[in-house]
C-alpha positions as a Python dict, from the first residue, in 0.01 Angstrom:
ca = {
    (1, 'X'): (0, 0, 0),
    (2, 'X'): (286, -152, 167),
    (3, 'X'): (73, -481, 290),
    (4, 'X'): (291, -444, 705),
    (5, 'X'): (244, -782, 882),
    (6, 'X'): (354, -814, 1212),
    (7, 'X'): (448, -595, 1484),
    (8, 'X'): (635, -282, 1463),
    (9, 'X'): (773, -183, 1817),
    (10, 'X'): (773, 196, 1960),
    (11, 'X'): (1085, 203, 2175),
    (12, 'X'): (1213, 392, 2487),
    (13, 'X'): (1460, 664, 2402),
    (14, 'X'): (1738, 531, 2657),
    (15, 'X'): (1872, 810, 2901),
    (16, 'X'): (2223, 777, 3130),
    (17, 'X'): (2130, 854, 3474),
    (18, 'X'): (2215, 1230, 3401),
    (19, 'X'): (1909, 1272, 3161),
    (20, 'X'): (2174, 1239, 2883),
    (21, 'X'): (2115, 1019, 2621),
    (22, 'X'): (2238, 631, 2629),
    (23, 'X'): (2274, 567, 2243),
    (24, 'X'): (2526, 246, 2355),
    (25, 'X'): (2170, 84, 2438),
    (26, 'X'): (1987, 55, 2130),
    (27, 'X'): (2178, -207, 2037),
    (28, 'X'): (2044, -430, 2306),
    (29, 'X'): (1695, -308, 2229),
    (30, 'X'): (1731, -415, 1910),
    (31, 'X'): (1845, -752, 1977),
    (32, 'X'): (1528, -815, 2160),
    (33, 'X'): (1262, -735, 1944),
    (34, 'X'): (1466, -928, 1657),
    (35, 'X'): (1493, -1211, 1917),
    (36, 'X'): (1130, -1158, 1984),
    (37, 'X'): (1007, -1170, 1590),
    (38, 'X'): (944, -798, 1592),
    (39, 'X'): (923, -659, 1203),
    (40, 'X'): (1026, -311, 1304),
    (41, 'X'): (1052, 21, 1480),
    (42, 'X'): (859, 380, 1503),
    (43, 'X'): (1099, 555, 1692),
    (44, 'X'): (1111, 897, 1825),
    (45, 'X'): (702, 873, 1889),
    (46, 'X'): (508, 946, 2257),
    (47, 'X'): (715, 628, 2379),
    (48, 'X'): (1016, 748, 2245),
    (49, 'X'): (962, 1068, 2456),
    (50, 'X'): (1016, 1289, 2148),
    (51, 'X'): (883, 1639, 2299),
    (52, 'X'): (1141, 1585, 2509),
    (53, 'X'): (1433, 1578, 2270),
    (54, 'X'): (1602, 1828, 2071),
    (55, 'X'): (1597, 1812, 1725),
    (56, 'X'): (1972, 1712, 1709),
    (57, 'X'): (1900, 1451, 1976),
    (58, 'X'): (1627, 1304, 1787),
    (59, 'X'): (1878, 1258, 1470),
    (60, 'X'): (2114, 1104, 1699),
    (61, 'X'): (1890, 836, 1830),
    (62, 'X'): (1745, 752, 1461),
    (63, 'X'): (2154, 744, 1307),
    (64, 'X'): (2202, 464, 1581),
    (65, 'X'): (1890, 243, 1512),
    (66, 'X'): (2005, 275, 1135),
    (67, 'X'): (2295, 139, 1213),
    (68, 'X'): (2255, -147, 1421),
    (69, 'X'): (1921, -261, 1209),
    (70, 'X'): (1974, -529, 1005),
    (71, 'X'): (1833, -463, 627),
    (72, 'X'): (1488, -653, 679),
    (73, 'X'): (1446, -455, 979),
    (74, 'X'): (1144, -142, 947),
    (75, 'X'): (1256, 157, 1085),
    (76, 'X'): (984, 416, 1115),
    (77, 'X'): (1126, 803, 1234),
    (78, 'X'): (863, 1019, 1345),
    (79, 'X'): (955, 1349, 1275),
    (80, 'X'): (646, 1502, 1447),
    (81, 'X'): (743, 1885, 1617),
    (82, 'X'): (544, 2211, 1667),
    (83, 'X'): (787, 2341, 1470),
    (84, 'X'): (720, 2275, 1122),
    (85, 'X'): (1069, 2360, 985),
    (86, 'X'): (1208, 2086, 1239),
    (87, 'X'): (991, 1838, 1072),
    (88, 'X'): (1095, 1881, 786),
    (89, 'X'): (1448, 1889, 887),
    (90, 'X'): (1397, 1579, 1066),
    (91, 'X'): (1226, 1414, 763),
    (92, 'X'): (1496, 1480, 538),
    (93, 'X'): (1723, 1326, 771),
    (94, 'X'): (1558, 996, 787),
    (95, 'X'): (1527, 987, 390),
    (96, 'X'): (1906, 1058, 396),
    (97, 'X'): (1991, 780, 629),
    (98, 'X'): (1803, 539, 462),
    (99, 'X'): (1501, 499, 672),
    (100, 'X'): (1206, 306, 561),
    (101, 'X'): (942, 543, 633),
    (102, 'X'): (815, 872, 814),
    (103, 'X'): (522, 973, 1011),
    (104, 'X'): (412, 1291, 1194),
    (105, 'X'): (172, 1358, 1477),
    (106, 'X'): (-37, 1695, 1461),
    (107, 'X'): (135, 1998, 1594),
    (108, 'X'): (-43, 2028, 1931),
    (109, 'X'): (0, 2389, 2029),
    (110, 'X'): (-121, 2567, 1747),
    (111, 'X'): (-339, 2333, 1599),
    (112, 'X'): (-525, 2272, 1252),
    (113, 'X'): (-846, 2411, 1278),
    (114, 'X'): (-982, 2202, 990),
    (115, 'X'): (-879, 1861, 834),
    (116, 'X'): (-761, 2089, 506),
    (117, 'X'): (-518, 2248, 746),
    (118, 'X'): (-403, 1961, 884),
    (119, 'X'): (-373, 1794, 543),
    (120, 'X'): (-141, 2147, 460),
    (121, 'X'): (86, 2065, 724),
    (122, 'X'): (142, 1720, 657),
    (123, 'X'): (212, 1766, 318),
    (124, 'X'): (523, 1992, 363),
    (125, 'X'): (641, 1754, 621),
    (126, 'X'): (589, 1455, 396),
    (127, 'X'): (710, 1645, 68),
    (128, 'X'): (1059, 1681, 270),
    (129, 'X'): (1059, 1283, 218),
    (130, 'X'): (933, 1221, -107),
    (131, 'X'): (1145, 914, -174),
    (132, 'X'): (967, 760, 169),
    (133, 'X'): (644, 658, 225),
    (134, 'X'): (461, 890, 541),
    (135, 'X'): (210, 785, 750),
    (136, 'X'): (25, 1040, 978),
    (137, 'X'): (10, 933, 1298),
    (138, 'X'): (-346, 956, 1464),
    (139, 'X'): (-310, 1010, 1860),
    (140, 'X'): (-585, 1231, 1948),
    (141, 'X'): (-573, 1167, 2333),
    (142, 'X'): (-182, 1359, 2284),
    (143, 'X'): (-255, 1623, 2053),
    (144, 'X'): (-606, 1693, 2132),
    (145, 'X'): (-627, 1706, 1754),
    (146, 'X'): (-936, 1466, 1608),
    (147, 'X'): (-1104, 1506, 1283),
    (148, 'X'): (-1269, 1181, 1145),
    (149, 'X'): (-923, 1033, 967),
    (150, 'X'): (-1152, 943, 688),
    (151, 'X'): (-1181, 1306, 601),
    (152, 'X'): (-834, 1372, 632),
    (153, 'X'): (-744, 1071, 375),
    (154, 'X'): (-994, 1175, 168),
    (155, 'X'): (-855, 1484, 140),
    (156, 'X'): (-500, 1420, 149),
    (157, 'X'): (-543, 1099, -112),
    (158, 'X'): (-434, 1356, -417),
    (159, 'X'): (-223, 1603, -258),
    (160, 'X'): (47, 1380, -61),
    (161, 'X'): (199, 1160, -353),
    (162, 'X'): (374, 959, -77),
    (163, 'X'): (94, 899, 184),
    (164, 'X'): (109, 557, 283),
    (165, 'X'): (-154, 530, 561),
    (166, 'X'): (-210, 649, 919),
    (167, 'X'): (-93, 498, 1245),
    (168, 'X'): (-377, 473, 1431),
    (169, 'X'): (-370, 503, 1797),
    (170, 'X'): (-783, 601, 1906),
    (171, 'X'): (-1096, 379, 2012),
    (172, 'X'): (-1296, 523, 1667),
    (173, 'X'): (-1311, 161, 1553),
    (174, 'X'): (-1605, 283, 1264),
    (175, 'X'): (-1350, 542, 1136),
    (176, 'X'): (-1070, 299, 1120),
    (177, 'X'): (-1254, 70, 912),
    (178, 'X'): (-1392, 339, 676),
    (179, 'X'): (-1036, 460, 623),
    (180, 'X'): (-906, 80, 544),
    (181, 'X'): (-1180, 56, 296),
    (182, 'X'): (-1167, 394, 107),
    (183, 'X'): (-1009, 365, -256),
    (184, 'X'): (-1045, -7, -220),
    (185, 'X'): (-770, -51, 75),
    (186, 'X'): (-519, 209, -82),
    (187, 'X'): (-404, 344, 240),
    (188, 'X'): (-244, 129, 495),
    (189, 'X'): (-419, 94, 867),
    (190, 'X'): (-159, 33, 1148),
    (191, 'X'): (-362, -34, 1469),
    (192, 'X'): (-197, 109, 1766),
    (193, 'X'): (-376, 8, 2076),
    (194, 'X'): (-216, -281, 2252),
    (195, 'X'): (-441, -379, 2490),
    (196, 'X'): (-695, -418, 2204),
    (197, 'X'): (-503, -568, 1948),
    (198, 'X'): (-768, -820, 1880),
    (199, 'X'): (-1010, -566, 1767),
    (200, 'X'): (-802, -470, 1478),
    (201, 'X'): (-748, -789, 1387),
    (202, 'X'): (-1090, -847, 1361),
    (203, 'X'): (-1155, -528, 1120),
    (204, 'X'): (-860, -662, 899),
    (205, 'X'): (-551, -459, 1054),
    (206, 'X'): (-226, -716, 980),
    (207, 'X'): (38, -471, 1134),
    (208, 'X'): (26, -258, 1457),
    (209, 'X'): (248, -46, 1589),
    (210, 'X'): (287, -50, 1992),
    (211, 'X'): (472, 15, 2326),
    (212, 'X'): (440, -307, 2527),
    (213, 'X'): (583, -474, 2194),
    (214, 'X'): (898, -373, 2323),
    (215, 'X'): (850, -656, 2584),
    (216, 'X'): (560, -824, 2534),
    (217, 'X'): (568, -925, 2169),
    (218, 'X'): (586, -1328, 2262),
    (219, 'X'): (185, -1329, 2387),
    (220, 'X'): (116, -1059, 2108),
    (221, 'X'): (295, -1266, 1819),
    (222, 'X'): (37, -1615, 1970),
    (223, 'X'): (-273, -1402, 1936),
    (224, 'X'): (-200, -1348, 1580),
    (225, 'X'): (-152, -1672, 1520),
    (226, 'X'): (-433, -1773, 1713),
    (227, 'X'): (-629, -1502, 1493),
    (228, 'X'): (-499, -1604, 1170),
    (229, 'X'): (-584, -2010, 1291),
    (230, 'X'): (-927, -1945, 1336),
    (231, 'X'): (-900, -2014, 1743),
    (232, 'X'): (-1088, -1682, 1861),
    (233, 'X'): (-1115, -1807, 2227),
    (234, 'X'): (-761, -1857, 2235),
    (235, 'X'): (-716, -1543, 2078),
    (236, 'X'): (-965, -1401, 2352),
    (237, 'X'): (-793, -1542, 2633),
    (238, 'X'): (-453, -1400, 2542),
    (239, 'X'): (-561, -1042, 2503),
    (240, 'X'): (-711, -1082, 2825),
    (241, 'X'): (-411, -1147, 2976),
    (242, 'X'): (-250, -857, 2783),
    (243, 'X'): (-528, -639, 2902),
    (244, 'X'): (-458, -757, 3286),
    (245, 'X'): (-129, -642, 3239),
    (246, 'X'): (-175, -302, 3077),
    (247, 'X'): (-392, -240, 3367),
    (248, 'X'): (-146, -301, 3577),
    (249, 'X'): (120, -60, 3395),
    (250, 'X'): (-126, 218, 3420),
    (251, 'X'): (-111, 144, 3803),
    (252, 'X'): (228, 245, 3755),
    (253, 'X'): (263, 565, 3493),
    (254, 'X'): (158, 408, 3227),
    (255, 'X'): (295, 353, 2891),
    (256, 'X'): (617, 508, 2931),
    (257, 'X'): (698, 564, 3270),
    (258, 'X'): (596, 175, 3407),
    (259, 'X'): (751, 48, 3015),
    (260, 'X'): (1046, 193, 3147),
    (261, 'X'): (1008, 28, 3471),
    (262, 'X'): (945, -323, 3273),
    (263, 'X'): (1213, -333, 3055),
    (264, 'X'): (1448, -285, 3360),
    (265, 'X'): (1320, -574, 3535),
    (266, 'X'): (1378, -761, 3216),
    (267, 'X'): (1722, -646, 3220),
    (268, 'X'): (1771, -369, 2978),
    (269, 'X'): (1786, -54, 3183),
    (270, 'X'): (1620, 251, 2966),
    (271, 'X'): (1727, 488, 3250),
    (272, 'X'): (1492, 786, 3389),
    (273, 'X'): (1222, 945, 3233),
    (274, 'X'): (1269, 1333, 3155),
    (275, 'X'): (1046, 1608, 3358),
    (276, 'X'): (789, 1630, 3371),
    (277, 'X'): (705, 1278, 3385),
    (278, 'X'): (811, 1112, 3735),
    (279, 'X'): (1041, 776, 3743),
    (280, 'X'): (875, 506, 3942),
    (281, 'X'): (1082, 470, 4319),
    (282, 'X'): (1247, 127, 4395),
    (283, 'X'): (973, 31, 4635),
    (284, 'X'): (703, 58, 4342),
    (285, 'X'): (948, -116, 4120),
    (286, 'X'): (921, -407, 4382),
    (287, 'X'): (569, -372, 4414),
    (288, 'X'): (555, -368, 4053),
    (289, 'X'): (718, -703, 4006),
    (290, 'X'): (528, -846, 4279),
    (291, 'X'): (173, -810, 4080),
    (292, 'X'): (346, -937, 3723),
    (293, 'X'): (498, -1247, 3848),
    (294, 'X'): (63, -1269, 4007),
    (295, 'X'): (-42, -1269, 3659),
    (296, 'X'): (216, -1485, 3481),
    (297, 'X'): (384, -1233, 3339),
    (298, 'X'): (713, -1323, 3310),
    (299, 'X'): (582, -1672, 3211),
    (300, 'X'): (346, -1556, 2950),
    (301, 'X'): (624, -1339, 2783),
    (302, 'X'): (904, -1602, 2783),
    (303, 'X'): (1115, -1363, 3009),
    (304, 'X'): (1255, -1389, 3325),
    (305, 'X'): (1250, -1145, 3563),
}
């Protein structure tokens, strides 16, 4: 087991105002989540807007973070696709550019009808990476795919030489735990629900993998320190605030479409979303600002707006 601390960021896949990608900006998205203490990146995920991209985009966009990471710096490349052959190709890509690890989502079209056919899938994609460690990544409410991930790793624990773990992105808080305690902690658990960071902390998560790390790492970073200082009402308090916010992004497309919106107010444009999902208009963007400057937002986060 790797042993993550920290936060590992899921970033925006930056697109010119043509749709086009804007690979001059991961630079400056990088500089932010260094400045902000963040350990790493999982790029090319459900934030990264990776069913949107072609295969050759998604390449693109990992070569770039490679090269403006410094070496400390985690970079994660999903190489999730219905396509298993384009997993594969995308895997052996990051092992050839030097990433630090993989991870793949369940295909979501044709899915695995049982855990032993989802643990067939992710071995080829993982076996096109041997030199990296993979970690599946568990997102149920996207894929529609959910078998008990204690199954899976129980499954996949001798056939996938280089599993590492699972990111885990679902409420099944009893599963989690069972998975972090099978083989006496062999697999790694990376909690990836934001707004309920807290709750992972609690069942012994030490890295998590998130969207609104991108720009709201400051408050996350204090509530695990608050966690690992013993001060659980302080811890409390700040993921309430967190959660007061996230329920104000979902007010405004969630996740990626009002992250978008976010990290322009904070000054690094992401450009548009790609169809189907719908850009937030400049009067929401307004209205938007309007109810995070309420909560403290811009305060809380160390940003200015």
């Amino acid at each position: 087991m790797n042993n993550l601390q920290g936060l590992i960021a899921a970033p925006f896949t930056a697109f010119q105002s043509d749709g086009s990608l804007n690979l001059d900006k991961i630079s400056q998205q990088a500089d932010l989540l260094i400045s902000n203490h963040v350990k790493g990146v999982f790029i090319g995920g459900t934030t990264g807007e990776s069913m949107s991209l072609t295969t050759e985009e998604r390449k693109a966009i990992a070569e770039q973070w490679m090269k403006v990471s410094p070496s400390n710096f985690k970079v994660f490349i999903h190489t999730g696709h219905t396509s298993l052959s384009d997993c594969k190709t995308i895997a052996e890509h990051a092992q050839d550019i030097g990433a630090f690890a993989t991870g793949a989502m369940a295909p979501f079209f044709y899915k695995p009808i049982t855990v032993e056919d989802l643990v067939l899938f992710t071995k080829e994609v993982a076996g096109a990476a041997p030199e990296l460690p993979f970690y599946y990544y568990h997102i149920p409410s996207m894929t529609g795919v959910d078998f008990p991930m204690v199954e899976y790793l129980e499954s996949a624990r001798g056939k996938i030489p280089n599993l590492a773990g699972i990111k885990f992105t679902n409420e099944n808080l009893m599963d989690f735990k069972l998975c972090q305690g099978l083989d006496s902690g062999r697999f790694e658990l990376l909690y990836g629900r934001d707004e309920t960071l807290l709750c992972g902390l609690s069942l012994g998560a030490t890295g998590a993998i998130g969207s609104t790390y991108n720009y709201m790492a400051p408050l996350y970073n204090q509530i695990i320190d608050a966690w690992n200082d013993k001060e659980l009402v302080k811890a409390q308090e700040l993921q309430h605030k967190a959660m007061k916010f996230v329920r104000i992004l979902e007010k405004y497309g969630g996740g990626i479409v009002g992250g978008k919106a976010v990290m322009k107010l904070m000054g690094i444009d992401c450009g548009p979303v790609r169809p189907p999902l719908k850009n937030v208009t400049d009067k929401q963007l307004v209205m938007l600002q309007d109810e995070l400057e309420h909560i403290g937002y811009f305060k809380f986060t160390g940003c200015e707006a």
